[in-house]
Structure formats: C-alpha cells, structure tokens
C-alpha angles and dihedrals in degrees: 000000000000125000119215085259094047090055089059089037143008121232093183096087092062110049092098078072094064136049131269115217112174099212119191116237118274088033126125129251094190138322133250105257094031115113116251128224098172154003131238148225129213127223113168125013136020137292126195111205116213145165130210121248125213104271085049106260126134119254104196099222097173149010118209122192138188110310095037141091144229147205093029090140097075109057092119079073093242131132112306110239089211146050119219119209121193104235092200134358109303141174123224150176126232120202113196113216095247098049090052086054106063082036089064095042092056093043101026086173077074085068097063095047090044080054088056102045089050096050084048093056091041087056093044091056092044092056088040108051094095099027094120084059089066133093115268086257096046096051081050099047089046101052098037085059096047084066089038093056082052117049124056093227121070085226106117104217096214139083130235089253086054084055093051096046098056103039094042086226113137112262088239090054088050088040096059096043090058097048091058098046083050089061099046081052091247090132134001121209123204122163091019079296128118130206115192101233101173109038100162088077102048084057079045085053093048096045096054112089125273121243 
C-alpha cells in the first residue's frame, strides 16, 4: 500500500532510525498548544487529526492511515494546531528534529519529499477546516478522497465503523451513505471493503452548497 510520497520515495528503509512507540486506540499522539519536536510516521491503525473550535468542541480536519505522516507541521519545533487521536490501536514511528536532520544531511533527495508531504497536510487542512460544517455526505466524500489523492489503488483502506469513528457520524448513517452511493456506482464494497470507482462525483458532492 504505497502513499504518493512513497511512490517517490520509501520510508520504509529508515524506520529502524525512529522510535517505535505501539500506542492503544483513543489515545493521544500530542495536543494543540504542546510544543512539537518531531513528526511521525504510521505504520499500522489508524489516527484522526482535530482541532479544537472556540466553544471547545473537536472539528475532525483529517484522517491518516498506514504509509503517511504526521506532524510534519511542526519541525520548526513550535505549538501544534492540532491534536491527533489514534482511532484504533496503531504502531508509529517518531522521528525526533534533530535525528531527521542528520537524516536529511546524509540522504538530501528526503527534503524534497519532506517538502512535498508538508505542502500535502497544509492543503488538507485547508480543504478540511470547515469540514464539520458540511453535510454528512459531504464529511464522508471529503475525507474518503483525501486517501484517495494519496494512495495509487482506488481501495479505500478503511471500515464503515472507521468511518463512523472519525467522523463522529452513526454506523447506520454511514451505512446508509454508502449504500446509496453504492447504488449510484459511486463505490463498490466487497469484503466489507470499498474501492471509489467514480471520484469525479464525490468533488461534484463537496462543491454544491451546504445547507
């Protein structure tokens, strides 16, 4: 399962260089306003990215899964803007400032893909700042093509309860999205997983006007 970075680049040859750390679901990663020394990679789960609004409640910006990074952001060693939650148990790699860069000193083709990877999370965040402003549909659509923008294959790597989870959206709500979609031939599920065969309509779902 390879990420558009991975496929310029493989990350998977220098894990050995970070930490591994195992981490149980519904745990967190690190806290908006803590300062950050370092960014991570995961390798197994799954991690929800929000951020918190001004009356205190959590907007989900972003979903990461197994291949991508995060808290990338932070490498100039200031506040995170965001919490990330694992959403399940999960296993990553933590990769301390200093380390990365002597890592980048001894392999200078990982800056540009570190670049890349930056300018990615700042455009999801972009797309995603409103996102709980959106329709169910539309939170769904939005965060299903942010993996899809990511990874070669059209398989979304994720369950209906993952949906659920990260969204904050009831299973039977996502169930019955994706059901429908399903029979517009949006997605088809098979083995409880879903590949997006028809994207162009889920960017038509997000550009029409909320409600």
């Amino acid at each position: 399962m390879a990420t558009l970075f991975e496929s310029a680049y493989n990350w998977e040859p220098y894990l050995s260089l970070g930490t591994r750390q195992f981490v149980k679901g519904k745990s967190i990663i690190y806290k908006q306003g803590s300062i950050g020394d370092g960014f991570y990679y995961l390798h197994k789960g799954l991690v929800r990215v929000v951020t918190a609004t001004a009356i205190g409640k959590d907007r989900i910006l972003n979903i990461v899964v197994p291949g991508q990074l995060l808290g990338v952001q932070i490498m100039d060693q200031q506040a995170h803007f965001t919490t990330a939650q694992t959403v399940k148990d999960s296993v990553l790699y933590f990769f301390p400032c200093d380390q990365f860069k002597e890592l980048i000193a001894k392999h200078p083709e990982l800056r540009i893909v570190f670049a890349q990877t930056v300018i990615h999370k700042m455009r999801i965040l972009l797309e995603g700042i409103n996102l709980n402003a959106l329709t169910s549909e539309q939170q769904i659509a939005v965060l299903l093509l942010n993996i899809f923008d990511d990874f070669k294959n059209h398989e979304v790597p994720l369950t209906q309860q993952d949906l659920a989870n990260c969204t904050g959206l009831t299973r039977i709500t996502v169930y019955k999205i994706l059901k429908q979609w399903k029979k517009e031939g949006i997605i088809e599920i098979q083995d409880r997983k879903f590949h997006i065969l028809k994207p162009h309509l889920l960017r038509a779902l997000i550009k029409e006007s909320t409600p």
